[in-house]
C-alpha positions in Angstrom: 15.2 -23.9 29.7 13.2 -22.3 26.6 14.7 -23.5 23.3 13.7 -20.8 21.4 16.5 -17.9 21.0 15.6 -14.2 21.1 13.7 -13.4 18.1 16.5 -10.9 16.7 19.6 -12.8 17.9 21.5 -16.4 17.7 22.0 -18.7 20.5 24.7 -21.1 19.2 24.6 -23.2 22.4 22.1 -23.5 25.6 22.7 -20.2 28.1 23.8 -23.1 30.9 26.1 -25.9 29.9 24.2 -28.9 29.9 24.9 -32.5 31.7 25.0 -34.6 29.4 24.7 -38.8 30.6 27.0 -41.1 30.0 26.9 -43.5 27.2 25.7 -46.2 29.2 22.7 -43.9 30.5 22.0 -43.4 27.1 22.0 -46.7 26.2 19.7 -47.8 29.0 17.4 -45.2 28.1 17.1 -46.5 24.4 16.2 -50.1 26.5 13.5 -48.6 28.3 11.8 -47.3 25.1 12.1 -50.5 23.7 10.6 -52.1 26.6 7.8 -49.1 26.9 6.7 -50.2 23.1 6.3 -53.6 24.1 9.6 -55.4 22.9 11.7 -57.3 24.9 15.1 -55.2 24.3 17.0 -58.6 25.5 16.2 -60.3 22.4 19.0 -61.0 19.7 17.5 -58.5 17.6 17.7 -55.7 19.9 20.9 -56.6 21.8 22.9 -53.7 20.0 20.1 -51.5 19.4 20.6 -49.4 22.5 24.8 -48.8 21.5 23.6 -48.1 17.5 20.4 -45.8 18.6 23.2 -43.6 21.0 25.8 -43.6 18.0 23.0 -42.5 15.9 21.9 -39.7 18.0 25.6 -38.1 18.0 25.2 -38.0 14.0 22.1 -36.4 13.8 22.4 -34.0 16.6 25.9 -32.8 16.2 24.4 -29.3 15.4 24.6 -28.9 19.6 28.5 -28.8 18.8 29.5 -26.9 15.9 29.6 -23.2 16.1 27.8 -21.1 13.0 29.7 -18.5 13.7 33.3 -20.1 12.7 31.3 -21.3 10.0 30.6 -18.3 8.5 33.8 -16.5 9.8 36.0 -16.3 6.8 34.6 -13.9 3.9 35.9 -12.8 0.8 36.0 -9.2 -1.0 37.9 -9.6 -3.6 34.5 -10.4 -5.8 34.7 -7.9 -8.8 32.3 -5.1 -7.4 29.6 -8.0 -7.5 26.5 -6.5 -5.5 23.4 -8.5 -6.3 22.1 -11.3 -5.0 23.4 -14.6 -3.9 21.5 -17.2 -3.6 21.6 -20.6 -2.5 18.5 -22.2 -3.3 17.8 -26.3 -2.8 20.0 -27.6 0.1 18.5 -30.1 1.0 18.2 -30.9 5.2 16.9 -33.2 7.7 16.1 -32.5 11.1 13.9 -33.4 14.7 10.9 -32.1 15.5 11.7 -30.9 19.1 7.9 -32.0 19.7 7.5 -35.5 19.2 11.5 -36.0 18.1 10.5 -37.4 14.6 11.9 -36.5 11.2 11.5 -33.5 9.4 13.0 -33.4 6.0 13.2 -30.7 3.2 15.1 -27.6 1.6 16.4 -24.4 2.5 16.6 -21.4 0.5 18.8 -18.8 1.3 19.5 -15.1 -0.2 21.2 -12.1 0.7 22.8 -8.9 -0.7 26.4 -8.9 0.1 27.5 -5.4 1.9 31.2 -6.5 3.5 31.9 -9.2 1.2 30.5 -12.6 0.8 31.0 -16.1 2.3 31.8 -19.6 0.7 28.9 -21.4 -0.6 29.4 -24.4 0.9 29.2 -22.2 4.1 25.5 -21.6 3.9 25.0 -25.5 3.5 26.7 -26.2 6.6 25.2 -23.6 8.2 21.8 -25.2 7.9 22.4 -28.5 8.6 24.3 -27.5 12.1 20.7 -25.5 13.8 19.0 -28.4 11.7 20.8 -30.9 13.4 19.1 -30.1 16.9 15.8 -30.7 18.6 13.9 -27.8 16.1 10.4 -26.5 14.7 10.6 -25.3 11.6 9.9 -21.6 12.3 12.7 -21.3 14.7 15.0 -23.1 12.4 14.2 -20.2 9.8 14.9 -17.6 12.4 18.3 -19.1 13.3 19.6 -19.2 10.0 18.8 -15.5 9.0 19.8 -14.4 12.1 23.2 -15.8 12.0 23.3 -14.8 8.1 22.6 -11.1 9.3 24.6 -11.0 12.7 28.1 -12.8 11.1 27.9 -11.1 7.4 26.2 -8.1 7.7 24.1 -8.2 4.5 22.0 -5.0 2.9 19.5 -8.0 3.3 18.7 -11.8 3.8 15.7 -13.9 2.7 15.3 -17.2 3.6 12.6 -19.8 3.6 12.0 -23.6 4.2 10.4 -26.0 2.8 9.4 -29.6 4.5 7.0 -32.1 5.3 6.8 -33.2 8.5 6.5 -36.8 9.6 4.9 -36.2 13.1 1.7 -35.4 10.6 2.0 -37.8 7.8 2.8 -41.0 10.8 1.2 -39.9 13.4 -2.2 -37.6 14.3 -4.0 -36.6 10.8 -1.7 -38.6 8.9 -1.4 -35.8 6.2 0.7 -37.5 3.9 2.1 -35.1 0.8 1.3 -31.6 2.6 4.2 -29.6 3.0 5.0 -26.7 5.5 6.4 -23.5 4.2 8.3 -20.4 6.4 10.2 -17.4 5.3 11.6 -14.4 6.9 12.9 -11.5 5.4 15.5 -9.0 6.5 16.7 -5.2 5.2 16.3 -4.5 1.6 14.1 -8.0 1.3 11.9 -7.4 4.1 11.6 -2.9 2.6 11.7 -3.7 -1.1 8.6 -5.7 -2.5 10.7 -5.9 -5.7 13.3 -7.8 -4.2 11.4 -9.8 -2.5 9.4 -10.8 -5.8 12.9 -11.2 -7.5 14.1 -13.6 -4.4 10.8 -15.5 -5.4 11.5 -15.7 -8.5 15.1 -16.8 -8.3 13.9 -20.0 -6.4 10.9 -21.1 -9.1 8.3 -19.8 -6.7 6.3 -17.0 -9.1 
């Protein structure tokens, strides 16, 4: 199964349900690492490890089971004509690189130009950290999030970008420690109106 959704749309969940193991598969999986890296995963140590590594993975990939789209369901109009933009900047996230399944960690940005009303703030927060809690590269994660800020609130226009640093290059491969990756999509009046973007830019301390 690809990973990656349709450029233009959101894939909240795989297209086919997926078979998930058992807790006890799980678990033995975890053993077999441990064994793979050269521990003995019947030492005192590691006795538990297996049960707190499968507990752990239902924490940081419970993005498979939320739904943005209830997320972002409930909007309000009753904002006093307000038109411009609003913006979200900083919120922090954490995710997997789908690659090597190591940590990614950073902030999102997120901006848009409210047409039939406007959404919580808290609601763009969560709305990150449910596609960054998944198996993720960082470009997809971008397109996911505008996508589902478009398709469920039908801005005038989004803008979004990420900021992280990714630990599959500063603990493994070059070992690139400090360098930081940067994506950003724009949509509607962001993506037409260079003026908006440069405003978006400035918003978030970036010009």
């Amino acid at each position: 199964m690809d990973a990656r959704p349709e450029p233009l749309g959101v894939t909240p969940f795989p297209a086919a349900p997926i078979k998930r193991p058992t807790q006890e598969e799980a678990e033995a999986a975890v053993r077999t690492l441990i064994a793979w890296a050269g521990d003995d995963p019947t030492r005192e140590g590691l006795l538990e490890t297996p049960a707190r590594v499968a507990r752990a993975y239902g924490e940081l990939f419970a993005g498979y089971d939320q739904d943005p789209v209830a997320i972002l369901s409930k909007t309000f109009r009753e904002v006093g004509g307000y038109d411009d933009i609003v913006l979200v900047r900083d919120i922090p996230f954490h995710s997997h690189c789908e690659h090597h399944m190591v940590p990614f960690v950073g902030k999102a940005h997120i901006a848009y130009l409210p047409h039939d009303g406007v959404v919580g703030l808290s609601k763009l927060a969560r709305l990150v950290e449910v596609f960054a809690r998944r198996l993720q590269t960082q470009e997809n994660l971008t397109a996911q999030i505008i996508d589902a800020v478009n398709e469920n609130l039908n801005p005038r226009g989004a803008a979004v970008m990420l900021e992280a640093e990714h630990m599959c290059m500063t603990m493994r491969g070059v070992h690139a420690h400090g360098a930081s990756t940067i994506t950003h999509r724009f949509t509607g009046v962001f993506a037409e109106d260079r003026v908006e973007r440069d405003r978006f830019f400035a918003m978030i301390g970036k010009r």
